[in-house]
DOGUFI-682575 format. One line per field, with one value per atom (N, C-alpha, C): residue in one letter; atom name; x, y, z. Coordinates in steps of 0.05 Angstrom, whole numbers. Each point is the difference from the previous one (the first is absolute). Example, Ala and Ser with C-alpha at 12.3 -4.5 7.8 and 13.67 -1.06 7.14 Angstrom:
2
code: [A_A_A_S_S_S]
site: [N_CA_C_N_CA_C]
u: [264_-18_18_-7_16_-15]
v: [-114_24_24_21_24_22]
w: [156_0_0_-14_1_14]
//
This chain:
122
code: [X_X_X_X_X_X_X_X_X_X_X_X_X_X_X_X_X_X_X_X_X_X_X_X_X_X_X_X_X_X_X_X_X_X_X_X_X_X_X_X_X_X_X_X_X_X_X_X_X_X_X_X_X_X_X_X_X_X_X_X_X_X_X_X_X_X_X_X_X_X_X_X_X_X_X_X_X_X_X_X_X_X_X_X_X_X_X_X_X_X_X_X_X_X_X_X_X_X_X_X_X_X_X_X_X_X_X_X_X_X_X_X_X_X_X_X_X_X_X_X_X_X_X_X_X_X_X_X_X_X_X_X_X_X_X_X_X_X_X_X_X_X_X_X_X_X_X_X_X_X_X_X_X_X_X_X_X_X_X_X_X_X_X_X_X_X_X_X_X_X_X_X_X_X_X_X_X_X_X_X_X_X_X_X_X_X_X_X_X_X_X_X_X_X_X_X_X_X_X_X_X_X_X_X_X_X_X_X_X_X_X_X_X_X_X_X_X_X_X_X_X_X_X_X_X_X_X_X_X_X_X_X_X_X_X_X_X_X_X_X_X_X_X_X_X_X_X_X_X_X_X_X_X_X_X_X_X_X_X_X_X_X_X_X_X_X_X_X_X_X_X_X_X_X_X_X_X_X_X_X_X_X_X_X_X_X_X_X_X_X_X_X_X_X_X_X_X_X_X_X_X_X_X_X_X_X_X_X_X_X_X_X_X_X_X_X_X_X_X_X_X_X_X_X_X_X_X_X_X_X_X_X_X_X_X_X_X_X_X_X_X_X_X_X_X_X_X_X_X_X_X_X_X_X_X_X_X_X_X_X_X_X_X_X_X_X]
site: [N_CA_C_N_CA_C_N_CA_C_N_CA_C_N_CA_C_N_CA_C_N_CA_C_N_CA_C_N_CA_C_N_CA_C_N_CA_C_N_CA_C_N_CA_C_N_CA_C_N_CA_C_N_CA_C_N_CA_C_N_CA_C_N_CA_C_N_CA_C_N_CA_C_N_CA_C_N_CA_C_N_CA_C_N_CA_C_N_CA_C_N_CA_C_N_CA_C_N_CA_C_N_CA_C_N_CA_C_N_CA_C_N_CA_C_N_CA_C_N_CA_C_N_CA_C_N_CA_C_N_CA_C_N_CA_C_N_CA_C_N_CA_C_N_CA_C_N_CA_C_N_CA_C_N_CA_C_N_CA_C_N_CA_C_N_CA_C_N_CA_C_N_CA_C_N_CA_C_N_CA_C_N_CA_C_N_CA_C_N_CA_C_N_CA_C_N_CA_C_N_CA_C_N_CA_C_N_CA_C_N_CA_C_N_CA_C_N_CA_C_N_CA_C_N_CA_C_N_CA_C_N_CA_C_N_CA_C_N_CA_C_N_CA_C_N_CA_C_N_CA_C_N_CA_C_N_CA_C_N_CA_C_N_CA_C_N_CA_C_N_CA_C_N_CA_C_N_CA_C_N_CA_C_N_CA_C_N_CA_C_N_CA_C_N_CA_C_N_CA_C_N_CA_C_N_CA_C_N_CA_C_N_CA_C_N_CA_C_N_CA_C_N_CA_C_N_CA_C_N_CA_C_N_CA_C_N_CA_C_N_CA_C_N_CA_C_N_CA_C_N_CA_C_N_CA_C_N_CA_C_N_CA_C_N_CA_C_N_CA_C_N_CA_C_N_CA_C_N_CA_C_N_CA_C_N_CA_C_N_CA_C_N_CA_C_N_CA_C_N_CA_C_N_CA_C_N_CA_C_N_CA_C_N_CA_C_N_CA_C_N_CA_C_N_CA_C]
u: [467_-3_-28_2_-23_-4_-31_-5_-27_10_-17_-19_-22_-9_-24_5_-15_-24_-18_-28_-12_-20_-25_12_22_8_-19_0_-10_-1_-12_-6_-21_-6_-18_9_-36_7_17_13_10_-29_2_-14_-19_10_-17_12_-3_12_14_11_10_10_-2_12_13_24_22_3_13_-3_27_6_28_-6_7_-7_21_14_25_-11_17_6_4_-5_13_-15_6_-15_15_20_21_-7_-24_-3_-5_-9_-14_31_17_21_20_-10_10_0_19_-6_-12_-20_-6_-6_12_3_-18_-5_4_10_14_18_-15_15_-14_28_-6_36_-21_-1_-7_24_-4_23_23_28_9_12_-17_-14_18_25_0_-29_7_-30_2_-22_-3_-19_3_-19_-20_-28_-26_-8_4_-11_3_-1_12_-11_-6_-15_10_7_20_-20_13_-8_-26_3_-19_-23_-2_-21_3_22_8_5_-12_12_12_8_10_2_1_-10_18_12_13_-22_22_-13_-36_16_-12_-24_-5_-24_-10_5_-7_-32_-18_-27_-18_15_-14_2_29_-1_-3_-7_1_10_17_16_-10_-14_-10_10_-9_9_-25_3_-23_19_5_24_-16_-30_-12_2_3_5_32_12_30_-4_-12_-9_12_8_10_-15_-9_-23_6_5_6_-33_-6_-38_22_-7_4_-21_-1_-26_6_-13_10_32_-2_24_4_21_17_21_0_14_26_14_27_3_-25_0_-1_0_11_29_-3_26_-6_17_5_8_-23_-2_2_23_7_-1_2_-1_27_0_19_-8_38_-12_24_-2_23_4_7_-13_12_26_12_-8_-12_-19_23_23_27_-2_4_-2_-12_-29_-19_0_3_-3_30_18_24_2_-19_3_13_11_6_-6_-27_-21_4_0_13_-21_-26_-9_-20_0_-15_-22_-23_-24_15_-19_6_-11_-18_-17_-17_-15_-22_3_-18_1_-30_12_-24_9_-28_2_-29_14_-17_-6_-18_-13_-4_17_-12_-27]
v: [-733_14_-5_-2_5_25_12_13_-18_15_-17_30_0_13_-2_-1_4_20_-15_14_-21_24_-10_-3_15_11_29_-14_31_-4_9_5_-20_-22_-14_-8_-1_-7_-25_-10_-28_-22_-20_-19_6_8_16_-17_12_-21_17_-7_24_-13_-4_-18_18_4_11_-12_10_-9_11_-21_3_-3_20_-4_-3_-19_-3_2_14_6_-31_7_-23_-21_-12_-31_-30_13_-26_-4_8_5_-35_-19_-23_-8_4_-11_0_26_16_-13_-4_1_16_8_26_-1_29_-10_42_-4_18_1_15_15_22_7_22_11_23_16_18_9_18_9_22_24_-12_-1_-13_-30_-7_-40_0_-32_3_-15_3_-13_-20_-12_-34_-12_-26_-17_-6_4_5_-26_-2_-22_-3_-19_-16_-9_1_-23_-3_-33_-7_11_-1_-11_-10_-21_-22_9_21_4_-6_-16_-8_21_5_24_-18_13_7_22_4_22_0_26_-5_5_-19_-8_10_33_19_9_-5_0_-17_-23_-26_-11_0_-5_24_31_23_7_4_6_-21_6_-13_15_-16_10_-19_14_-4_11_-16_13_-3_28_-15_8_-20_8_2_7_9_32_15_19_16_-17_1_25_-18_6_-17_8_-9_6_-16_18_-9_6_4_-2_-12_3_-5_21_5_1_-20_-1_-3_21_-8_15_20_24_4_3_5_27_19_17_-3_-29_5_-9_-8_-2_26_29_19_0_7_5_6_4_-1_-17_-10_-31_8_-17_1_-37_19_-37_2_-28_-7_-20_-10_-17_-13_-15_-17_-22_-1_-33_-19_9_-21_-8_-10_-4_5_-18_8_30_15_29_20_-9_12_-5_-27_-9_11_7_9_34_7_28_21_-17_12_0_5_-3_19_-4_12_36_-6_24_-3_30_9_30_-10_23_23_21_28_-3_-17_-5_17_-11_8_-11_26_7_-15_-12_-7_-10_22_13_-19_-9_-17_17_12_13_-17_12_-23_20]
w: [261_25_11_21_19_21_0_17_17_32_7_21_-1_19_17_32_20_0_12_7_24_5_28_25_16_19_8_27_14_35_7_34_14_3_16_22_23_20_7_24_20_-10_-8_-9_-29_-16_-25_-15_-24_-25_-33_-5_-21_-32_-21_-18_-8_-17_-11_-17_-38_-17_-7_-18_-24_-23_-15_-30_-16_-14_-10_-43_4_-44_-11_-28_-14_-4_-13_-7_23_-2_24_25_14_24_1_1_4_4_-10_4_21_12_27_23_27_19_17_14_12_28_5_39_1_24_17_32_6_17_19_21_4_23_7_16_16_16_25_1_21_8_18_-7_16_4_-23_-3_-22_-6_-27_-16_-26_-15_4_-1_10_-23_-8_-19_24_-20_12_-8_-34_-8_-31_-8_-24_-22_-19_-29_-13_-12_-17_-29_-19_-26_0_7_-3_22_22_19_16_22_20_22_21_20_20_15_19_20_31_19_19_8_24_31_12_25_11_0_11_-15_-27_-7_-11_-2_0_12_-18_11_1_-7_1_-32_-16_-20_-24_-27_-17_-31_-7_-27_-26_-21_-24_-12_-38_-19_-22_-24_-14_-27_-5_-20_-32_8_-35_4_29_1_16_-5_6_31_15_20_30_16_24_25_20_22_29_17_32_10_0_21_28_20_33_7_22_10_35_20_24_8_-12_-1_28_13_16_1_25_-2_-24_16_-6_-35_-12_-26_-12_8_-13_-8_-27_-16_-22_-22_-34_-1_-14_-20_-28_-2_-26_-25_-21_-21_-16_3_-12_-17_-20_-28_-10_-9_-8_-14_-23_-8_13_27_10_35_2_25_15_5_22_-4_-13_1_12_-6_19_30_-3_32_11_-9_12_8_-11_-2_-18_-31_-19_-20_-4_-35_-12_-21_-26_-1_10_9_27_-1_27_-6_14_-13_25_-5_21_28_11_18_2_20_9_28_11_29_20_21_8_26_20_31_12_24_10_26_15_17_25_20_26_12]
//
């Protein structure tokens, strides 16, 4: 089993910057695919962004050039750096995990942390 849990959500201003962390159990994490997501009110959840196994990301569109997705897998650690926050980037961001990359990137990984909340201020 895996638990995975969210931190470093909170309230910053329209152009600020915020990192968010995932902390996943276990020794298998290096093996993991790991994404985070994020769902606003209303919104279904959407892939934010991606890391294979191997460290490979990927970004959608919309934060593409603002966000960045790391891993430091000596601390079975997952990290969101936002930089250049935007209203409409409020939501619950959540992590995800999977050792099957199609999975994550599909929207059905084997787990999902509780989120964390994070309000972008116009």
């Amino acid at each position: 089993q895996v638990q995975l849990v969210e931190s470093g959500g909170g309230l910053v201003q329209a152009g600020g910057s915020l990192r968010v962390s995932c902390a996943a159990s276990g020794s298998i994490f290096s093996s993991y695919a790991m994404a985070w997501y994020r769902q606003a009110p209303g919104k279904q959840r959407e892939l934010v962004a991606i890391i294979t196994s191997g460290g490979s990301p990927n970004y959608a569109d919309s934060v593409k050039g603002r966000f960045t997705i790391s891993r430091d897998n000596a601390k079975n650690t997952v990290y969101l750096q936002m930089n250049r926050l935007k209203p409409e980037d409020t939501a619950v961001y959540y992590c995800a995990a999977d050792p099957a990359l199609p999975r994550v990137a599909a929207g059905i990984p084997g787990y999902w942390g509780q989120g964390t909340q994070v309000t972008v201020s116009s």
